[in-house]
NUBA-864398 format. One record per atom (N, C-alpha, C): residue in one letter; atom name; x, y, z; residue number from 1. Coordinates in nm, 4 decimals. Layout:
N
aa: A at: CA xx: X yy: Y zz: Z i: NUM
...
END
This chain:
55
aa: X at: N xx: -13.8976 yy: 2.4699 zz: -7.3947 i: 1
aa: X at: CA xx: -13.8864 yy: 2.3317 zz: -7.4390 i: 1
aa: X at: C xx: -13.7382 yy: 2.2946 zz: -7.4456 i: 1
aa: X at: N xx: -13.7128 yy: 2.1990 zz: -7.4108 i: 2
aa: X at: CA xx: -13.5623 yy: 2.1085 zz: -7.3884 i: 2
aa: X at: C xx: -13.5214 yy: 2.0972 zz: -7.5062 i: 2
aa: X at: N xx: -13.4108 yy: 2.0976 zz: -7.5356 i: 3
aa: X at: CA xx: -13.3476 yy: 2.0563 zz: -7.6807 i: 3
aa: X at: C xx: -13.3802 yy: 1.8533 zz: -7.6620 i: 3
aa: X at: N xx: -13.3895 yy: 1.8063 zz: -7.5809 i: 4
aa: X at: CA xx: -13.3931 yy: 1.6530 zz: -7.5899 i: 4
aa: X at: C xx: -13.5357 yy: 1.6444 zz: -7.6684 i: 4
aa: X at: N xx: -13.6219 yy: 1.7292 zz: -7.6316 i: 5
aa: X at: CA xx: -13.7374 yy: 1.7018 zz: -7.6067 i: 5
aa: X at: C xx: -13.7938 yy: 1.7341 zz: -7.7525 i: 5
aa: X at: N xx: -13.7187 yy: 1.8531 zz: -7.8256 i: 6
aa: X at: CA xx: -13.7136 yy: 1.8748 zz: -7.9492 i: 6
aa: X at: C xx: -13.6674 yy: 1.7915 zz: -8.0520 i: 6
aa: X at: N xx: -13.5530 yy: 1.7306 zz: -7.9682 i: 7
aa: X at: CA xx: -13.5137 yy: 1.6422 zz: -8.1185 i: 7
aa: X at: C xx: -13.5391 yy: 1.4983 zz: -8.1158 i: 7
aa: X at: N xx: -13.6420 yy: 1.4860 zz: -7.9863 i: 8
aa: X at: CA xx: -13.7467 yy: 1.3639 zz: -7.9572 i: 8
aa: X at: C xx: -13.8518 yy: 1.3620 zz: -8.0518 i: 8
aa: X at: N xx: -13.9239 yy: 1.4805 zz: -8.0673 i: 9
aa: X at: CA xx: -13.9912 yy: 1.5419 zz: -8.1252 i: 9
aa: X at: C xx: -13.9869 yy: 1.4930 zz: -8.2829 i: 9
aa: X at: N xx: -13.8458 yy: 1.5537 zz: -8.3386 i: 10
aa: X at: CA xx: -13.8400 yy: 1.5587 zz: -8.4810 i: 10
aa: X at: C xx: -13.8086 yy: 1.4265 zz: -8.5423 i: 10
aa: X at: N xx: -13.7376 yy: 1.2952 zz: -8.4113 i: 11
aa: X at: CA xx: -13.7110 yy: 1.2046 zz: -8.4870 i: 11
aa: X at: C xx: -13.8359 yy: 1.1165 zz: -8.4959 i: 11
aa: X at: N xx: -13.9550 yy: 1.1287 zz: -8.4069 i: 12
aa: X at: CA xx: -14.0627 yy: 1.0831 zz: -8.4492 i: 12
aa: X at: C xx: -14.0818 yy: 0.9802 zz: -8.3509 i: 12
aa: X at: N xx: -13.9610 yy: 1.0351 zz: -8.2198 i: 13
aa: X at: CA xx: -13.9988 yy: 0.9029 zz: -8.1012 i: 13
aa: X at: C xx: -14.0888 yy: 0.9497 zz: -8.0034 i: 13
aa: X at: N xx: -14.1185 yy: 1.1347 zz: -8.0002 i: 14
aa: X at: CA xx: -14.2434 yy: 1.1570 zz: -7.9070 i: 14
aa: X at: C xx: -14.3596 yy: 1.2560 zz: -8.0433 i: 14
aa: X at: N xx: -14.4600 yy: 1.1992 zz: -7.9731 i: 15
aa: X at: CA xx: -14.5651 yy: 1.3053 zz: -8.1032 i: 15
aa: X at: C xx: -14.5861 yy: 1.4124 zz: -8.0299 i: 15
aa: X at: N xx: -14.5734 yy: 1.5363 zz: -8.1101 i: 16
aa: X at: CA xx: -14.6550 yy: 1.6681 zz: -8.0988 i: 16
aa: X at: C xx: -14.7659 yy: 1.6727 zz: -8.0421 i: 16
aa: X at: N xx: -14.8440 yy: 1.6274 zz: -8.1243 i: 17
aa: X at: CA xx: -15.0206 yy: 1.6143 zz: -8.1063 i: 17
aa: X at: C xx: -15.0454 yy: 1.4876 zz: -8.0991 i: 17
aa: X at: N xx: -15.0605 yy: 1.4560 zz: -7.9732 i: 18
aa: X at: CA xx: -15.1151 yy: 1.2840 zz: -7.9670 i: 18
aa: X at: C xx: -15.2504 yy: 1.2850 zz: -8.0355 i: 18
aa: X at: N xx: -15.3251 yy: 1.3687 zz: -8.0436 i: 19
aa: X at: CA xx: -15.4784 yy: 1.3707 zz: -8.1231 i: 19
aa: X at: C xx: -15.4350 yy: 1.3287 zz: -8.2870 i: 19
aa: X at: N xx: -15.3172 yy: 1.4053 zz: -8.2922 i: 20
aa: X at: CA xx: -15.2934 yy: 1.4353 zz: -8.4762 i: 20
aa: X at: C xx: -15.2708 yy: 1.3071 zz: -8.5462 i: 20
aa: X at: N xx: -15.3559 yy: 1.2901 zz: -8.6643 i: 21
aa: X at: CA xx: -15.3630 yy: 1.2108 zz: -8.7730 i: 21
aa: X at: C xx: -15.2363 yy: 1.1966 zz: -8.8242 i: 21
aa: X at: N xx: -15.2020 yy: 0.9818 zz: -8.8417 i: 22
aa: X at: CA xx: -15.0860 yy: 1.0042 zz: -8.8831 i: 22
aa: X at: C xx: -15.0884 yy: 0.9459 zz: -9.0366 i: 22
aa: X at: N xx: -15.0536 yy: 0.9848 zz: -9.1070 i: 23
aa: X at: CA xx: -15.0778 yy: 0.9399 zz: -9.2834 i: 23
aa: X at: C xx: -14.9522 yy: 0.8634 zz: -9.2964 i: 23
aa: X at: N xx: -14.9423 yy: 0.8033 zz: -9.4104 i: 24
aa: X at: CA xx: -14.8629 yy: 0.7251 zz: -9.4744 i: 24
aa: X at: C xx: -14.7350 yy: 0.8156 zz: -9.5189 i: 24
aa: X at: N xx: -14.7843 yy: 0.9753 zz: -9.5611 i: 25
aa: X at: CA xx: -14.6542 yy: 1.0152 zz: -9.6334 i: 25
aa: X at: C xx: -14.5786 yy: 1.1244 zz: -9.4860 i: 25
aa: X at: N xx: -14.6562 yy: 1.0867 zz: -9.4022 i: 26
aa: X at: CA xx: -14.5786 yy: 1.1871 zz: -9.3049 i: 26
aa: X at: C xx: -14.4630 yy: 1.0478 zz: -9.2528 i: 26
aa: X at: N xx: -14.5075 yy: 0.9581 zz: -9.2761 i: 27
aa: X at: CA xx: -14.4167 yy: 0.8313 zz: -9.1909 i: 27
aa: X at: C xx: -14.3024 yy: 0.8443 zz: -9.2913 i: 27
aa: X at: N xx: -14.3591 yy: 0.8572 zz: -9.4119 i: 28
aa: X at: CA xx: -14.2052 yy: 0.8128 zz: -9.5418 i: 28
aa: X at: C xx: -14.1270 yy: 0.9381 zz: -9.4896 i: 28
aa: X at: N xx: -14.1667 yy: 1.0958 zz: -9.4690 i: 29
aa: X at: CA xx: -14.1191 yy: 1.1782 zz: -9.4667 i: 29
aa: X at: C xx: -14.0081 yy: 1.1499 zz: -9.3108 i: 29
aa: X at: N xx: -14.0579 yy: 1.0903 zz: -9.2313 i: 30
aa: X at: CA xx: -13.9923 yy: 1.1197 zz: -9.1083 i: 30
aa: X at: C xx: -13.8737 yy: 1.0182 zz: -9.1274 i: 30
aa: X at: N xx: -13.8875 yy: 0.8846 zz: -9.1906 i: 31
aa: X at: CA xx: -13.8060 yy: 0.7762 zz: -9.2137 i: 31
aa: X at: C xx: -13.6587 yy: 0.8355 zz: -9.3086 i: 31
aa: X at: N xx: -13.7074 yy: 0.9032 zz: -9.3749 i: 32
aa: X at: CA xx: -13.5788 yy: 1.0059 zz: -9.4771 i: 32
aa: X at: C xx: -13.5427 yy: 1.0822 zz: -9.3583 i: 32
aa: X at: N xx: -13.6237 yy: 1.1131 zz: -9.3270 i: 33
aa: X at: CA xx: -13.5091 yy: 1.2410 zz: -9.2726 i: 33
aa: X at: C xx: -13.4468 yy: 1.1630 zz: -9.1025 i: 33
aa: X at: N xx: -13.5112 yy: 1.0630 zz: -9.0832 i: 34
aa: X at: CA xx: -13.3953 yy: 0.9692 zz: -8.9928 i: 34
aa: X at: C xx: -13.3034 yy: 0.9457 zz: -9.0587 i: 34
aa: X at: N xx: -13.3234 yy: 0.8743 zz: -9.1594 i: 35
aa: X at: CA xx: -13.1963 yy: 0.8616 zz: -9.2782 i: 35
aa: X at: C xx: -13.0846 yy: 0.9494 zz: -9.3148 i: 35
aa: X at: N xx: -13.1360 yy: 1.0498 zz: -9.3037 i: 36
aa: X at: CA xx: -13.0246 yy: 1.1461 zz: -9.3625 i: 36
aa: X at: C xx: -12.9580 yy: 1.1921 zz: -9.2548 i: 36
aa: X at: N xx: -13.0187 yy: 1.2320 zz: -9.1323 i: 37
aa: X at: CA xx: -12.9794 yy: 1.2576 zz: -9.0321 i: 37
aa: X at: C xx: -12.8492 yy: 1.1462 zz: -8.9727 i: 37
aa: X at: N xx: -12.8581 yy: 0.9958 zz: -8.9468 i: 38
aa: X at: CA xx: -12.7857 yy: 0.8834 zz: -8.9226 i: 38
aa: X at: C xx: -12.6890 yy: 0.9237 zz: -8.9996 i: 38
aa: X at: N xx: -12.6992 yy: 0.9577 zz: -9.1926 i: 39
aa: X at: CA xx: -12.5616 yy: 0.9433 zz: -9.2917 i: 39
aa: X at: C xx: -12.5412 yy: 1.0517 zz: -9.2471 i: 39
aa: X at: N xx: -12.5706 yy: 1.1891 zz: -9.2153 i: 40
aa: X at: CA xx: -12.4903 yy: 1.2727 zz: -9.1489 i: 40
aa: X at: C xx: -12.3758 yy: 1.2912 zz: -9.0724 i: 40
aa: X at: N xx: -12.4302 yy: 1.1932 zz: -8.9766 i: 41
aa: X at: CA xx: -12.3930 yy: 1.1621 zz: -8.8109 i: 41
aa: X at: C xx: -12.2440 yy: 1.0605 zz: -8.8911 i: 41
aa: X at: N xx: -12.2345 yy: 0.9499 zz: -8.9706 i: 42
aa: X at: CA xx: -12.1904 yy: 0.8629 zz: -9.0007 i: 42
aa: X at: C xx: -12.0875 yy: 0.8880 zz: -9.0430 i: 42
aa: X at: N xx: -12.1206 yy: 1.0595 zz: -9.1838 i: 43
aa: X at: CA xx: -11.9985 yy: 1.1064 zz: -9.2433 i: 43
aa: X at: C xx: -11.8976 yy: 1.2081 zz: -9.1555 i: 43
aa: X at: N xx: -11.9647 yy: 1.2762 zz: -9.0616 i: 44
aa: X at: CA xx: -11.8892 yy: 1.3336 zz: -8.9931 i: 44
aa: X at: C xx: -11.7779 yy: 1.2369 zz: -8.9144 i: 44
aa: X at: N xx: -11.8426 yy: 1.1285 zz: -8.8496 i: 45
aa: X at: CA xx: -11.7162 yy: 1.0296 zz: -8.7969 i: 45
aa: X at: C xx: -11.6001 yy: 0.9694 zz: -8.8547 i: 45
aa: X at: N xx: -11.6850 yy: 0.9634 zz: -9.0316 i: 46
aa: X at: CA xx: -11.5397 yy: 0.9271 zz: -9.0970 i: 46
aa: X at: C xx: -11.4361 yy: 1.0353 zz: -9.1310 i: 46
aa: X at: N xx: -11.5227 yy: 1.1916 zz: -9.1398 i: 47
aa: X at: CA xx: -11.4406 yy: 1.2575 zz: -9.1258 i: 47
aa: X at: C xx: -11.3181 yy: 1.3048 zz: -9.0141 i: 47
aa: X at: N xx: -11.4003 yy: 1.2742 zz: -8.9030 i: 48
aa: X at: CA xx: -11.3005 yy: 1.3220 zz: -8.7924 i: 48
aa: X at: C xx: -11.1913 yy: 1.1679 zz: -8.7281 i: 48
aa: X at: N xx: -11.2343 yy: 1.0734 zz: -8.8076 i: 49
aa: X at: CA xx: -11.1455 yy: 0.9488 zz: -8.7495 i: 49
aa: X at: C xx: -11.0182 yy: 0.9610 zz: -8.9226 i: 49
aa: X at: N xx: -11.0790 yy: 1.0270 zz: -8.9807 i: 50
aa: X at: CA xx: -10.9727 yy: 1.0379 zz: -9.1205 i: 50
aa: X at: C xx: -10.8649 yy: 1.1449 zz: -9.0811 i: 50
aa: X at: N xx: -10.9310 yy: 1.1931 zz: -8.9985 i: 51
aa: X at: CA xx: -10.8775 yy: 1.3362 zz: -8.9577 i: 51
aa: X at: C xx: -10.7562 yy: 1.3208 zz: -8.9005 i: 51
aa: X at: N xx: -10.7802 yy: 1.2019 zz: -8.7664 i: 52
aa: X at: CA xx: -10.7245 yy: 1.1525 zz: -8.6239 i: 52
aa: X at: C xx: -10.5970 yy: 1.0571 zz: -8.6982 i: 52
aa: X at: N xx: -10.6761 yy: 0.9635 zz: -8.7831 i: 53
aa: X at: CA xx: -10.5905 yy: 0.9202 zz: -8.8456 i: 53
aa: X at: C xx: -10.4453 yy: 0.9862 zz: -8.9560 i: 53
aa: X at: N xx: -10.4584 yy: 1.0895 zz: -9.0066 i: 54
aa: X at: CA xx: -10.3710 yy: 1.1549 zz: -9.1171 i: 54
aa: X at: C xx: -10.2510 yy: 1.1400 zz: -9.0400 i: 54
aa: X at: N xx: -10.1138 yy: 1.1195 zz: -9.0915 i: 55
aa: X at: CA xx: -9.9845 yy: 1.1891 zz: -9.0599 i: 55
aa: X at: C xx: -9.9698 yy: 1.2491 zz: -9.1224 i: 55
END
């Protein structure tokens, strides 16, 4: 399996099991962890543009 295809997978833009039941708390669950994933992504940039930036 592709790493694209994996983290297609986890952000909830391809399903696993197209058969599989989707509930209400698996959606809240996937929406956080888009979330956290994005502020991840977000803090690392301010880190490395704080970085770029320092004299």
């Amino acid at each position: 399996m592709s790493i694209k295809n994996q983290l297609a997978e986890y952000l909830f833009l391809k399903k696993k099991d197209p058969n599989a039941k989707n509930t209400q708390w698996m959606k809240y669950m996937h929406g956080i962890n888009r979330l956290s994933i994005f502020l991840f992504l977000f803090a690392i940039v301010v880190i490395i543009v704080k970085l770029l930036l320092k004299k």
